[in-house]
C-alpha positions as CSV (number, residue, x, y, z in Angstrom):
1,X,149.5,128.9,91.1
2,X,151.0,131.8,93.4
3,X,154.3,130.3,93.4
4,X,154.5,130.0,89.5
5,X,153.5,133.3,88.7
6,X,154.9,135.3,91.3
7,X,158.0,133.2,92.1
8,X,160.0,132.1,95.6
9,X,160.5,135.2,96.5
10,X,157.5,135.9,98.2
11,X,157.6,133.0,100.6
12,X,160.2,132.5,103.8
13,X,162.7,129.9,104.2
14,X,160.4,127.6,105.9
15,X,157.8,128.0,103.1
16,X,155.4,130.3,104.2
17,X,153.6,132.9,102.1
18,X,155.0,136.5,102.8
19,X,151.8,138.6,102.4
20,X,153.7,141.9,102.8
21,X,155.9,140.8,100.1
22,X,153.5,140.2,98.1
23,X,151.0,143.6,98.8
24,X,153.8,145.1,97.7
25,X,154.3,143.9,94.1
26,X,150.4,143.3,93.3
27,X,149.6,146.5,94.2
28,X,152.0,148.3,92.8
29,X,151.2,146.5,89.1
30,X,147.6,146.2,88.1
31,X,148.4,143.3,85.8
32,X,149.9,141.4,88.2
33,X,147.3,142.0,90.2
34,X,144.5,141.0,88.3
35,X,146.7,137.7,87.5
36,X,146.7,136.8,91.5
37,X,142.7,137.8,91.9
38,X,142.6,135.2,89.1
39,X,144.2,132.5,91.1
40,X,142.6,133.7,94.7
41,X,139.2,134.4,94.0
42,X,138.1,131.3,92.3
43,X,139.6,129.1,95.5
44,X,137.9,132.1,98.0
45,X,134.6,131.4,96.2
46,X,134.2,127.6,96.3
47,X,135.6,128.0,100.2
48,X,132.8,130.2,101.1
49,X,130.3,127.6,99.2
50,X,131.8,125.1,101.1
51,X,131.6,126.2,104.3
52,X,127.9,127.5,104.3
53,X,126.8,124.5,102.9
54,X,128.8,121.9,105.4
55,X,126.8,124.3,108.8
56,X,125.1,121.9,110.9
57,X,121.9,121.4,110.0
58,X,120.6,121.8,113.7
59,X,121.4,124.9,114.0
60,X,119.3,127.4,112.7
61,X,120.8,130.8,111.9
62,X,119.1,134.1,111.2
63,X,121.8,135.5,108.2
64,X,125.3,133.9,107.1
65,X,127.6,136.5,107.3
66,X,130.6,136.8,104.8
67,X,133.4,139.3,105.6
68,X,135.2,140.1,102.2
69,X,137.0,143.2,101.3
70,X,136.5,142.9,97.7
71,X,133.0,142.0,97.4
72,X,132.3,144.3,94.1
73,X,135.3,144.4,93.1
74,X,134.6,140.7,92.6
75,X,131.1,140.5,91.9
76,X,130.5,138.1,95.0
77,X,127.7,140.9,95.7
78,X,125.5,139.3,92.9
79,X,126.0,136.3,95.1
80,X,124.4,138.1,98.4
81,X,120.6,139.0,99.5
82,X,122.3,142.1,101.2
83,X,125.9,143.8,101.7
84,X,127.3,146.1,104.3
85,X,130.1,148.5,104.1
86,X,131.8,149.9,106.8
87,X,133.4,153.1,106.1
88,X,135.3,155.7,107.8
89,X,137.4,158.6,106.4
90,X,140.3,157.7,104.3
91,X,142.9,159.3,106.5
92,X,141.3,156.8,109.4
93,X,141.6,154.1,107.2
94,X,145.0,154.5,106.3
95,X,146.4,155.2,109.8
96,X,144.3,152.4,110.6
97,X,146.3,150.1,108.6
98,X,149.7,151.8,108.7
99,X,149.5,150.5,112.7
100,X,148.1,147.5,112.3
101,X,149.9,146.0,109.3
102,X,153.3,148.4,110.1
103,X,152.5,149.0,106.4
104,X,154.2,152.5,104.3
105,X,151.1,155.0,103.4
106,X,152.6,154.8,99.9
107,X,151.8,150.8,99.9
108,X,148.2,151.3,101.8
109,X,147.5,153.9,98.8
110,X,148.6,152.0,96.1
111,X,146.5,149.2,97.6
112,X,143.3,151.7,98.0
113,X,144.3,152.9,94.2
114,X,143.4,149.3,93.2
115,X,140.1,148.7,94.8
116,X,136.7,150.5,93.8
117,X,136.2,153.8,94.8
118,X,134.6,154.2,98.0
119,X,131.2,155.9,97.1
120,X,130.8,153.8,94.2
121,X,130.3,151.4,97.3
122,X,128.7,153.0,99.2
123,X,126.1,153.5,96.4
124,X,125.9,150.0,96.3
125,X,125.7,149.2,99.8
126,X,122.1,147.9,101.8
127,X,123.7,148.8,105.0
128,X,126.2,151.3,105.5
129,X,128.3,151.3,108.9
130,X,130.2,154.3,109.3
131,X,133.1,153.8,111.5
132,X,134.7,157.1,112.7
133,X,134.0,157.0,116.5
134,X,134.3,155.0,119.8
135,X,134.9,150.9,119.3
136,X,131.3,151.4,121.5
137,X,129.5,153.0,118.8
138,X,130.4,150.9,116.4
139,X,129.4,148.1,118.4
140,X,126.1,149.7,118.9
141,X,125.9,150.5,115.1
142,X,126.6,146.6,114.3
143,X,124.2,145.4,116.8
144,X,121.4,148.1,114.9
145,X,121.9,146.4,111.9
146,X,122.2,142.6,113.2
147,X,118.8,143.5,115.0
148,X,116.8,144.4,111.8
149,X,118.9,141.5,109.5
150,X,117.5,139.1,112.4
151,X,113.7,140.8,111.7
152,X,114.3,140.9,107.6
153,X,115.2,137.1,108.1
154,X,112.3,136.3,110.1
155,X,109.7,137.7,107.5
156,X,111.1,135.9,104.6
């Protein structure tokens, strides 16, 4: 379990996981890294089984779609008909994430140090969203792709 490999330390007084905490010793050690994607992904897998199979059954959907950030990294991708990466330029990214998680760039590199390199994915990727303008364009972008999913679905 987290709390046997990694300790107290990374949860508050009233119990709760400190994910910051956390980022910060994982990704600044591969191993112990690899030893928490050993306890997460196996639970993240059976959750994301369990979900699709418990959607009502009247309702009809075109395409599941499963968010993941570490969908190769993983191998969930062998688990998918299709995958989409969104991708903007590193220096986006990172600012991206210093302001929304209040994280150091040091941390958000060391985290981007321990996934797959980005053209590797994008290599991999059926759909590529790139991500470097107006929250419009990427709106329109995502609608693009959810148009000819919705047609890809239909003719299967």
């Amino acid at each position: 379990s987290i709390i046997e490999t990694f300790g107290h330390k990374i949860y508050s007084r009233d119990g709760r996981l400190e994910r910051r905490r956390l980022a910060k010793i994982v990704f600044a050690d591969h191993a112990l890294k690899h030893q928490l994607d050993q306890i997460v992904h196996p639970y993240v897998f059976s959750e994301i089984d369990r979900q699709v199979r418990e959607l009502p059954e009247q309702q009809r959907f075109p395409y599941i779609l499963i968010e993941a950030a570490l969908i190769y990294e993983t191998g969930m991708d062998k688990r998918l008909d299709r995958t989409i990466v969104v991708d903007a330029k590193e220096e986006t990214r990172i600012k991206r994430v210093m302001v929304r998680d209040k994280s150091l760039r040091k941390h958000i590199l060391n985290r981007i140090k321990s996934q797959m390199d980005v053209k590797k994915k994008l290599a991999r990727a059926d759909f590529i969203i790139v991500n470097d303008g107006t929250e419009t364009e990427l709106i329109n972008r995502v609608k693009f792709i959810d148009r000819l999913l919705t047609i890809m679905a239909s003719t299967e």
